[in-house]
N, CA and C atoms as a LAMMPS dump frame, in Angstrom:
ITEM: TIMESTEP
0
ITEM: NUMBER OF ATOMS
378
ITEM: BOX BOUNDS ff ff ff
-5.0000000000000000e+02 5.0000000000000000e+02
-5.0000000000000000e+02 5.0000000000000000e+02
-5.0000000000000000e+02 5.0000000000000000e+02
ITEM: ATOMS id mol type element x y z
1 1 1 N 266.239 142.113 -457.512
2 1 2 C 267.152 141.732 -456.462
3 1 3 C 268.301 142.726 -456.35
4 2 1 N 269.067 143.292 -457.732
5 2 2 C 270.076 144.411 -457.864
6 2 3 C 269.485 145.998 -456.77
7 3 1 N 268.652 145.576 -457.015
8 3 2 C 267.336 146.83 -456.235
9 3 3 C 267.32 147.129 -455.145
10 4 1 N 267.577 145.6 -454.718
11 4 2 C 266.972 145.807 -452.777
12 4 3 C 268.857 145.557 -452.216
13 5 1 N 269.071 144.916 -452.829
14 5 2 C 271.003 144.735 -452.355
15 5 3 C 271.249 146.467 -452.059
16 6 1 N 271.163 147.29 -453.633
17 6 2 C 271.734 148.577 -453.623
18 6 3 C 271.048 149.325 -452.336
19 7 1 N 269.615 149.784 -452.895
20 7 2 C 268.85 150.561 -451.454
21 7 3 C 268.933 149.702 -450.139
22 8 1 N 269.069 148.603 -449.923
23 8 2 C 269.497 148.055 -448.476
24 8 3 C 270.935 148.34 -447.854
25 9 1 N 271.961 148.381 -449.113
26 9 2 C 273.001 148.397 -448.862
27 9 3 C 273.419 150.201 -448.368
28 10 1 N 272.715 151.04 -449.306
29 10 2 C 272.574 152.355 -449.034
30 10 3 C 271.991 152.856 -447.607
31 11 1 N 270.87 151.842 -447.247
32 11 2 C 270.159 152.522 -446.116
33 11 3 C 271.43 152.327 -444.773
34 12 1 N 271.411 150.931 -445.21
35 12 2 C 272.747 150.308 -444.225
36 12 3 C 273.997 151.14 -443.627
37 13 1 N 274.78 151.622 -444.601
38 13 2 C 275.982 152.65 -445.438
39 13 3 C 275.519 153.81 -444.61
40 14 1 N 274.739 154.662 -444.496
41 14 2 C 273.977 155.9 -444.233
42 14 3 C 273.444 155.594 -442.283
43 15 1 N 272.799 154.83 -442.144
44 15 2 C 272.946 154.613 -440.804
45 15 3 C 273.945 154.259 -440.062
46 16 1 N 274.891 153.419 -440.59
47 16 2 C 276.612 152.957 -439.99
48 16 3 C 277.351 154.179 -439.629
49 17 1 N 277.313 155.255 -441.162
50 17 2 C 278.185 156.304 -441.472
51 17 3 C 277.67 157.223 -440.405
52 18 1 N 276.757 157.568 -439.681
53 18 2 C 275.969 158.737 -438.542
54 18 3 C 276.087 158.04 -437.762
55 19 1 N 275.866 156.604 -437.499
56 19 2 C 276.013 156.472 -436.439
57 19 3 C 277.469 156.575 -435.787
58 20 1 N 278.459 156.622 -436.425
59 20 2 C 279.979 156.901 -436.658
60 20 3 C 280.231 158.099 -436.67
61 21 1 N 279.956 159.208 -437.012
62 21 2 C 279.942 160.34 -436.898
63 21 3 C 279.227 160.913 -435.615
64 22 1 N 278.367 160.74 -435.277
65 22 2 C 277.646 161.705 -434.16
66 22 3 C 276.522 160.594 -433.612
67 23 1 N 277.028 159.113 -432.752
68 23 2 C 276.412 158.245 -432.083
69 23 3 C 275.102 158.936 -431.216
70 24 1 N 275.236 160.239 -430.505
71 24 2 C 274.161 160.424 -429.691
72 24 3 C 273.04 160.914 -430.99
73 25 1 N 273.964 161.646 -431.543
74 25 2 C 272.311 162.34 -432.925
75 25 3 C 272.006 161.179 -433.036
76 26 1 N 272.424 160.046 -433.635
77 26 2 C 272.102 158.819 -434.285
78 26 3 C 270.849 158.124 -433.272
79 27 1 N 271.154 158.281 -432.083
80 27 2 C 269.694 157.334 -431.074
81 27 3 C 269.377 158.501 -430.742
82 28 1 N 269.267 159.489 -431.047
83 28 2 C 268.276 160.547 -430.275
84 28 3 C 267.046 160.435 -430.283
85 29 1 N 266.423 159.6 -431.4
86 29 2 C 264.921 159.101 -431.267
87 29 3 C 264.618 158.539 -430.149
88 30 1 N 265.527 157.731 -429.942
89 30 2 C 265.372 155.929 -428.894
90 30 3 C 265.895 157.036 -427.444
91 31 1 N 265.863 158.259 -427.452
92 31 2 C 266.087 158.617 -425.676
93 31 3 C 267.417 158.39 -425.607
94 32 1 N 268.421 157.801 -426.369
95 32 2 C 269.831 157.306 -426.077
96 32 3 C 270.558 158.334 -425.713
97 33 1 N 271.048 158.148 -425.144
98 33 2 C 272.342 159.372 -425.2
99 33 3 C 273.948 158.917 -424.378
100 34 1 N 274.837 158.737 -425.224
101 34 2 C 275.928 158.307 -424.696
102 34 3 C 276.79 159.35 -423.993
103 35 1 N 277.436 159.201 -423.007
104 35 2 C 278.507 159.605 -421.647
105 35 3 C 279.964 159.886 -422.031
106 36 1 N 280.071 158.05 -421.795
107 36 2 C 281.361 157.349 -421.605
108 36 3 C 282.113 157.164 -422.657
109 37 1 N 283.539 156.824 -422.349
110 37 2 C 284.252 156.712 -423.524
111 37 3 C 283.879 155.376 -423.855
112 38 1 N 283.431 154.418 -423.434
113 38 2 C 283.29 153.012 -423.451
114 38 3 C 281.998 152.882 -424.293
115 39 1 N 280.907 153.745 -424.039
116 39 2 C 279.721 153.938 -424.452
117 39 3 C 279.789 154.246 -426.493
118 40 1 N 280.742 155.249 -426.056
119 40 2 C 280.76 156.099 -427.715
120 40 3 C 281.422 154.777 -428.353
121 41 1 N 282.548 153.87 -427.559
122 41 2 C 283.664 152.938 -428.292
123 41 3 C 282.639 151.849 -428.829
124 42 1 N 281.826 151.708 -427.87
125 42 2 C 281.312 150.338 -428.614
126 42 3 C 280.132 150.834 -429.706
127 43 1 N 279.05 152.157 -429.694
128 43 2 C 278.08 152.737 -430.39
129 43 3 C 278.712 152.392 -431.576
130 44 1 N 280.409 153.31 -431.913
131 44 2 C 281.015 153.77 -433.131
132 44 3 C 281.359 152.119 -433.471
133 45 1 N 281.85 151.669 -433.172
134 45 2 C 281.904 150.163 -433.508
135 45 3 C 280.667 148.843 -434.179
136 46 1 N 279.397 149.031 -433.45
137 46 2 C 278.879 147.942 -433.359
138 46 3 C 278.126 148.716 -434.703
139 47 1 N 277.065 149.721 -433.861
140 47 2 C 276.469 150.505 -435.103
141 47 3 C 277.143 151.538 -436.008
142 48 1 N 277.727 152.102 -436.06
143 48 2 C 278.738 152.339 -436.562
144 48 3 C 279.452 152.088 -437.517
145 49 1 N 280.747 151.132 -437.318
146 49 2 C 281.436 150.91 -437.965
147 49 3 C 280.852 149.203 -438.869
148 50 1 N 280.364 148.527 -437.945
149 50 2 C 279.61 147.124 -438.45
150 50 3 C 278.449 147.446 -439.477
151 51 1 N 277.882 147.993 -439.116
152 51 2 C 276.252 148.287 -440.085
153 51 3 C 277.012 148.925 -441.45
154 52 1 N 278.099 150.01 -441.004
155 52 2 C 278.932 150.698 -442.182
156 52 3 C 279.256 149.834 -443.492
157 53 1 N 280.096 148.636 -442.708
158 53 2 C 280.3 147.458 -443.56
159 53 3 C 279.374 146.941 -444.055
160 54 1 N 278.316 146.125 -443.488
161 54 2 C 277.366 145.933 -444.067
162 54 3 C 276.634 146.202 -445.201
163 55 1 N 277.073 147.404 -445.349
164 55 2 C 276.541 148.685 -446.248
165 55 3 C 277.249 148.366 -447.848
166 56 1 N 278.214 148.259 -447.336
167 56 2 C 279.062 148.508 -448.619
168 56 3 C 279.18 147.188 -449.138
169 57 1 N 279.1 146.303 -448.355
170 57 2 C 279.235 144.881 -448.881
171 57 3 C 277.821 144.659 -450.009
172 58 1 N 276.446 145.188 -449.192
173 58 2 C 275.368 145.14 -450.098
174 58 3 C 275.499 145.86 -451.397
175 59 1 N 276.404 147.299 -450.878
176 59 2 C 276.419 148.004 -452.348
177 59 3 C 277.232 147.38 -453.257
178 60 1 N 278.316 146.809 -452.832
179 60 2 C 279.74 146.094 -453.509
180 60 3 C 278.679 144.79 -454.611
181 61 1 N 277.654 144.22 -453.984
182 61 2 C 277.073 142.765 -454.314
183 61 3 C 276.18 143.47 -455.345
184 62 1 N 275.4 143.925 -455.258
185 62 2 C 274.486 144.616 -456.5
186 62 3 C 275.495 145.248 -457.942
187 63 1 N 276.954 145.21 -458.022
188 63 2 C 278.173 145.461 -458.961
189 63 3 C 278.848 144.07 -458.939
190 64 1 N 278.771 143.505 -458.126
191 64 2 C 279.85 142.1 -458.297
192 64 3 C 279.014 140.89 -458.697
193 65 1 N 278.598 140.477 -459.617
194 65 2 C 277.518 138.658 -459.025
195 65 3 C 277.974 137.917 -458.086
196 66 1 N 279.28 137.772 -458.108
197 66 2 C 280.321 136.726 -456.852
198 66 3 C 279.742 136.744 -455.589
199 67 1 N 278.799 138.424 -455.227
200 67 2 C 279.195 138.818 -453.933
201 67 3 C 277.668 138.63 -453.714
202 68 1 N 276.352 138.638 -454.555
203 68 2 C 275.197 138.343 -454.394
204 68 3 C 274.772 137.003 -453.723
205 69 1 N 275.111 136.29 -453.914
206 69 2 C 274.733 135.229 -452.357
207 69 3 C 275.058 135.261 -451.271
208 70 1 N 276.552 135.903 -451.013
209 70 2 C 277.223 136.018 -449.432
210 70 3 C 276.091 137.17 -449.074
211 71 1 N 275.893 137.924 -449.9
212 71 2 C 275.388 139.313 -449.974
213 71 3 C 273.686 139.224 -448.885
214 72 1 N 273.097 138.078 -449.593
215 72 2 C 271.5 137.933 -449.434
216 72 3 C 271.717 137.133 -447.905
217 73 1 N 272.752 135.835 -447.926
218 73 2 C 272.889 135.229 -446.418
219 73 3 C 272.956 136.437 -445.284
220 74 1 N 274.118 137.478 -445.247
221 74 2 C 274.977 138.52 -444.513
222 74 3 C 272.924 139.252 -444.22
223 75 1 N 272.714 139.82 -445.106
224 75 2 C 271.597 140.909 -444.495
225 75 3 C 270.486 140.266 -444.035
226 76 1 N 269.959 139.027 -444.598
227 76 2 C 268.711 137.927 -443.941
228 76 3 C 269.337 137.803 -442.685
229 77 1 N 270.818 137.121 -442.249
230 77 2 C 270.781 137.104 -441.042
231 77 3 C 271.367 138.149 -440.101
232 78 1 N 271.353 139.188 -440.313
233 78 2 C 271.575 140.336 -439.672
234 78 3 C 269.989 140.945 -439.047
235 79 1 N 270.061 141.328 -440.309
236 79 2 C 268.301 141.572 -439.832
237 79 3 C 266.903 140.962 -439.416
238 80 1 N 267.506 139.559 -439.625
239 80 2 C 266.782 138.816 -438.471
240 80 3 C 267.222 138.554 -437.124
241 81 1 N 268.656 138.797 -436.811
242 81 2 C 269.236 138.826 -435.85
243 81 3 C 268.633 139.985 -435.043
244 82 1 N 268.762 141.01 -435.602
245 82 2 C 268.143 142.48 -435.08
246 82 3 C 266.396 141.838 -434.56
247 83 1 N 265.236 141.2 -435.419
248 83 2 C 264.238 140.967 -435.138
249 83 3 C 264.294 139.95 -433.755
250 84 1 N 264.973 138.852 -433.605
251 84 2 C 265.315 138.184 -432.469
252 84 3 C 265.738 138.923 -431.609
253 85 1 N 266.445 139.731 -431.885
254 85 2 C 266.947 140.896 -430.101
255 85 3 C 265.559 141.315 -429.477
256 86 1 N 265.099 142.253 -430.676
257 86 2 C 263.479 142.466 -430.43
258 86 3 C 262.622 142.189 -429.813
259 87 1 N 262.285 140.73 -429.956
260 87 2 C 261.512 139.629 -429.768
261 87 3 C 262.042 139.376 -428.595
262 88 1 N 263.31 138.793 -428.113
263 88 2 C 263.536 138.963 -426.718
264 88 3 C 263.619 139.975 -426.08
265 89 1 N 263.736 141.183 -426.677
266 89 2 C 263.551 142.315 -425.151
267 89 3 C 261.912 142.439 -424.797
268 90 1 N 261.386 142.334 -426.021
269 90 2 C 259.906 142.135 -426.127
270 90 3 C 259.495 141.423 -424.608
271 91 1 N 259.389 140.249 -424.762
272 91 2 C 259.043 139.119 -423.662
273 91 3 C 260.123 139.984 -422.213
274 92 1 N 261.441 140.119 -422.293
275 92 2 C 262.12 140.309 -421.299
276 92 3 C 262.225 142.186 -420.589
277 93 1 N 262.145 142.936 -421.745
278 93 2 C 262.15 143.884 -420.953
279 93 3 C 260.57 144.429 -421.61
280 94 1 N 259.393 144.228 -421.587
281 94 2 C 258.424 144.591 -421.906
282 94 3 C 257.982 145.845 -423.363
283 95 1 N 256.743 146.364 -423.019
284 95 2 C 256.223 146.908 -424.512
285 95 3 C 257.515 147.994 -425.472
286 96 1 N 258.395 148.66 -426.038
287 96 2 C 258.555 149.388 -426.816
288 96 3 C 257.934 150.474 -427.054
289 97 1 N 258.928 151.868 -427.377
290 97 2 C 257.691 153.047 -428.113
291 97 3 C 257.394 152.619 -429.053
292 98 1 N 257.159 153.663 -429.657
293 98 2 C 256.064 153.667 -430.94
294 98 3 C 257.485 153.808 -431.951
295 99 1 N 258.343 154.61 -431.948
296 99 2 C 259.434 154.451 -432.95
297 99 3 C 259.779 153.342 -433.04
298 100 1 N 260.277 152.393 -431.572
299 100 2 C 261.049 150.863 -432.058
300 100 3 C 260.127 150.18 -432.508
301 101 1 N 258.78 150.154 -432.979
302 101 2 C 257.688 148.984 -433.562
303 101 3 C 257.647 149.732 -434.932
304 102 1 N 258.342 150.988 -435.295
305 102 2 C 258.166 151.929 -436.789
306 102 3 C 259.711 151.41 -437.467
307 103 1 N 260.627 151.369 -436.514
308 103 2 C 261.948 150.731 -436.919
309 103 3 C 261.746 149.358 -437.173
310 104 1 N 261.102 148.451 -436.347
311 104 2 C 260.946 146.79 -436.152
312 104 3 C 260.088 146.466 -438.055
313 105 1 N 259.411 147.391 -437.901
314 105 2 C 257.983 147.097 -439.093
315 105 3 C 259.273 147.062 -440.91
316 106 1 N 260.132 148.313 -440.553
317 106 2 C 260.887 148.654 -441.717
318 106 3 C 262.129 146.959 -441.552
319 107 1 N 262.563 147.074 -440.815
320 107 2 C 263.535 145.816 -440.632
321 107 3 C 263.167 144.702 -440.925
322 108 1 N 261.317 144.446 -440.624
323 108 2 C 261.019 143.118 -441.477
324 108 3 C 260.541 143.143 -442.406
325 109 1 N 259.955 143.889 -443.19
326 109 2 C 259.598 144.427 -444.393
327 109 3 C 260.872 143.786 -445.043
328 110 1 N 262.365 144.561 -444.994
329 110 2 C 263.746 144.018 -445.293
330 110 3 C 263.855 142.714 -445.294
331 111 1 N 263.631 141.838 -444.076
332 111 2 C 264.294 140.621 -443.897
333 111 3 C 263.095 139.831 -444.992
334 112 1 N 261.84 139.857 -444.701
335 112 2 C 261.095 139.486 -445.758
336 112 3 C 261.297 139.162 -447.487
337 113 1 N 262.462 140.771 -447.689
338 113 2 C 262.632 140.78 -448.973
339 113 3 C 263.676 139.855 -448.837
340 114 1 N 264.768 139.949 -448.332
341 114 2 C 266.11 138.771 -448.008
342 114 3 C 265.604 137.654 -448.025
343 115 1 N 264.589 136.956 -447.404
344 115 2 C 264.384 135.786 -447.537
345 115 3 C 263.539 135.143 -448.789
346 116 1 N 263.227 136.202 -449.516
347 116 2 C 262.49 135.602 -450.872
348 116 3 C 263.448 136.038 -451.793
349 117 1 N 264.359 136.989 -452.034
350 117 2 C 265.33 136.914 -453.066
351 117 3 C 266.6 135.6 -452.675
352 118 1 N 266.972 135.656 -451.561
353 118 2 C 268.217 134.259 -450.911
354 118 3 C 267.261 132.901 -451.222
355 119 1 N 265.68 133.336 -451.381
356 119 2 C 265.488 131.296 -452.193
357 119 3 C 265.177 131.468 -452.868
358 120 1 N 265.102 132.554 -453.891
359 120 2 C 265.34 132.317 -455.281
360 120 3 C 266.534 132.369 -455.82
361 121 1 N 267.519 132.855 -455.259
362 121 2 C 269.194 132.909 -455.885
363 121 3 C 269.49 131.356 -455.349
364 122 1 N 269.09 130.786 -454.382
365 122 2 C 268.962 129.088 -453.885
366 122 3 C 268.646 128.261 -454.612
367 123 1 N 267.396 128.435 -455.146
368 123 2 C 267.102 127.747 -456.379
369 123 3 C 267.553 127.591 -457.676
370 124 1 N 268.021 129.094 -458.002
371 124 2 C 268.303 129.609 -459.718
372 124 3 C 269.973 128.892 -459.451
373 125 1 N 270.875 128.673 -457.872
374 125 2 C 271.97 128.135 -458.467
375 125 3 C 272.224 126.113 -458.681
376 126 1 N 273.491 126.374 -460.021
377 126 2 C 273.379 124.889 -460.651
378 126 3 C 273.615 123.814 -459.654
C-alpha cells in the first residue's frame, strides 16, 4: 500500500508540476493547445496546480500513517471522478483516440488499486 500511495503520489506530483510549467507541452498528445489567458489560468490551476497537490498529499501519506486513509479516499475518488468524466464524454461527445483509452486503461488500473487497498485499510481499522 506504502508502494502505490508513493508511485501514485509521484506520478500525480510530475504531471501537476508540467502541467504547471508548460500547460500546452503537457496536452500536446490530446491536440490541446492553449491561447488565452483564461485558458492557461484554469490548465495551471485545475491540472496543474490541483493534481500537484494531490501529489504530495499521496507522497506526504506513504511517510505519515495519519494521512493513509484521507490519502486512499482523496485518489479513489479523484480518479474515479476522472473515469466518470470519461464515461460521460464517452456517451455525450462520442469515440476517443487511441491515447485517451491508453490514459483511461492507466487511471483504472490506479483506481482499481485505490479501491482494494481503501477496503483493506476499512477493514484493518478498530
Amino acid at each position: 500500500m506504502i508502494g502505490y500511495l508513493f508511485v501514485t503520489g509521484l506520478i500525480f506530483a510530475l504531471v501537476g508540476l508540467y502541467s504547471l510549467i508548460d500547460p500546452n507541452a503537457a496536452l500536446a498528445p490530446l491536440d490541446l493547445h492553449f491561447q488565452t489567458v483564461n485558458s492557461f489560468s484554469q490548465e495551471r490551476g485545475t491540472a496543474g496546480g490541483v493534481t500537484l497537490a494531490v501529489g504530495i498529499l499521496l507522497i506526504a501519506s506513504a511517510h505519515y500513517r495519519k494521512l493513509v486513509l484521507p490519502a486512499l479516499w482523496m485518489v479513489t475518488m479523484v480518479l474515479g471522478g476522472l473515469e466518470a468524466g470519461r464515461l460521460v464524454s464517452l456517451v455525450v461527445d462520442g469515440m476517443p483516440g487511441k491515447i485517451v483509452w491508453i490514459y483511461a486503461a492507466f487511471e483504472v488500473f490506479g483506481l482499481l488499486q485505490g479501491i482494494f487497498w481503501l477496503r483493506r485499510e476499512l477493514v484493518a481499522q478498530p
